[in-house]
C-alpha positions as CSV (number, residue, x, y, z in Angstrom):
1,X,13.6,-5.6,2.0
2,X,13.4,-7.7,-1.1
3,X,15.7,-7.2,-4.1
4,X,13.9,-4.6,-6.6
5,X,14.9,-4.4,-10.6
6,X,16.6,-1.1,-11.8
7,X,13.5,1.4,-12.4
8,X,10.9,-0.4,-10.4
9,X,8.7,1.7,-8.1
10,X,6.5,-0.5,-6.3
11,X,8.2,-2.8,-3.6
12,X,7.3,-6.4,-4.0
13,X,4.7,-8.4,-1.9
14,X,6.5,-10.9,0.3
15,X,5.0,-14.2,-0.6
16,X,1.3,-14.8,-0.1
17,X,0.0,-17.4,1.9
18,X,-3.6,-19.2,1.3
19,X,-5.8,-17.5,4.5
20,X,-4.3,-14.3,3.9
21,X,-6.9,-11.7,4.3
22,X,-7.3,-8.5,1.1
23,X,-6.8,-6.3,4.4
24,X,-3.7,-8.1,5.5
25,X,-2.1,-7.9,1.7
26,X,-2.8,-4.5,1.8
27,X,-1.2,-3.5,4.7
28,X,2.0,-5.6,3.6
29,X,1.7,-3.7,0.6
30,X,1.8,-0.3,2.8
31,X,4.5,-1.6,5.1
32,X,7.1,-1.7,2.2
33,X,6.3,1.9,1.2
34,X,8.5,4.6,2.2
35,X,7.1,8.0,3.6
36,X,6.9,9.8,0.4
37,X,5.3,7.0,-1.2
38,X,2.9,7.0,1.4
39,X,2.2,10.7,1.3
40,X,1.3,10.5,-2.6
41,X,-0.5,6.9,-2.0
42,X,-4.0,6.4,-3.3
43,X,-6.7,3.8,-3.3
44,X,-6.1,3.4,-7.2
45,X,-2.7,2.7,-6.9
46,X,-3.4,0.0,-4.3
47,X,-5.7,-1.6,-6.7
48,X,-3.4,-1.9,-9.3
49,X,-0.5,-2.5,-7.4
50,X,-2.2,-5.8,-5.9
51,X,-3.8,-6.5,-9.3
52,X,-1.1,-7.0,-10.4
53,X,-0.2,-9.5,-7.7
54,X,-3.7,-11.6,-8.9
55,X,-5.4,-9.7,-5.9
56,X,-8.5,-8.1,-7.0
57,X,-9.7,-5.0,-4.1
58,X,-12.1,-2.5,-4.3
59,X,-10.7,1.1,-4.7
60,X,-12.8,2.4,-1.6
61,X,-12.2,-0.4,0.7
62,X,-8.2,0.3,-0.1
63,X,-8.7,3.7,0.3
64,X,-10.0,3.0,3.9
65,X,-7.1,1.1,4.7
66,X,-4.7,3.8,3.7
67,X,-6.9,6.1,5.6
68,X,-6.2,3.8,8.8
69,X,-2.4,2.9,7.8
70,X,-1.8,6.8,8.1
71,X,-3.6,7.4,11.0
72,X,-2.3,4.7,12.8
73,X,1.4,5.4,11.5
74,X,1.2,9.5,11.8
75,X,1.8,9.7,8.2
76,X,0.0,12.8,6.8
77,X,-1.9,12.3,3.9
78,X,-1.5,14.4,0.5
79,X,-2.1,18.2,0.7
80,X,-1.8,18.0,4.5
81,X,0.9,20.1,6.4
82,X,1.9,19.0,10.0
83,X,3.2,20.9,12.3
């Protein structure tokens, strides 16, 4: 995982290449999450995590990319208990 400065929160974005797709930086962006960050992960925050990056996304389309992510990775989403 890349180097992070003292205090930062969000993981940084590997380099971007040209044909990568919005979907495919946001599921970077998801693959450097941890679980907790996952579990408290909302469409908002991937905007504005990848705005930052100079990648401008929709909050419902990011939103049904987390959706995926946590389906596909068994990752409960917030509020949810497993058993």
């Amino acid at each position: 995982m890349s180097q992070r400065r003292q205090g930062e929160n969000r993981p940084r974005l590997t380099r971007l290449q040209e044909g990568d797709t919005k979907r495919r930086r946001v599921e970077m962006y998801l693959s450097h999450l941890t679980a907790k960050q996952l579990g408290v992960a909302t469409g908002s925050s991937i905007v504005a995590a990848l705005a930052e990056q100079g990648t401008p996304i929709g909050a419902r389309y990011a939103g049904r990319i987390l959706e995926e992510w946590r389906f596909d990775h068994n990752v409960p989403a917030p509020g949810v208990r497993w058993r």
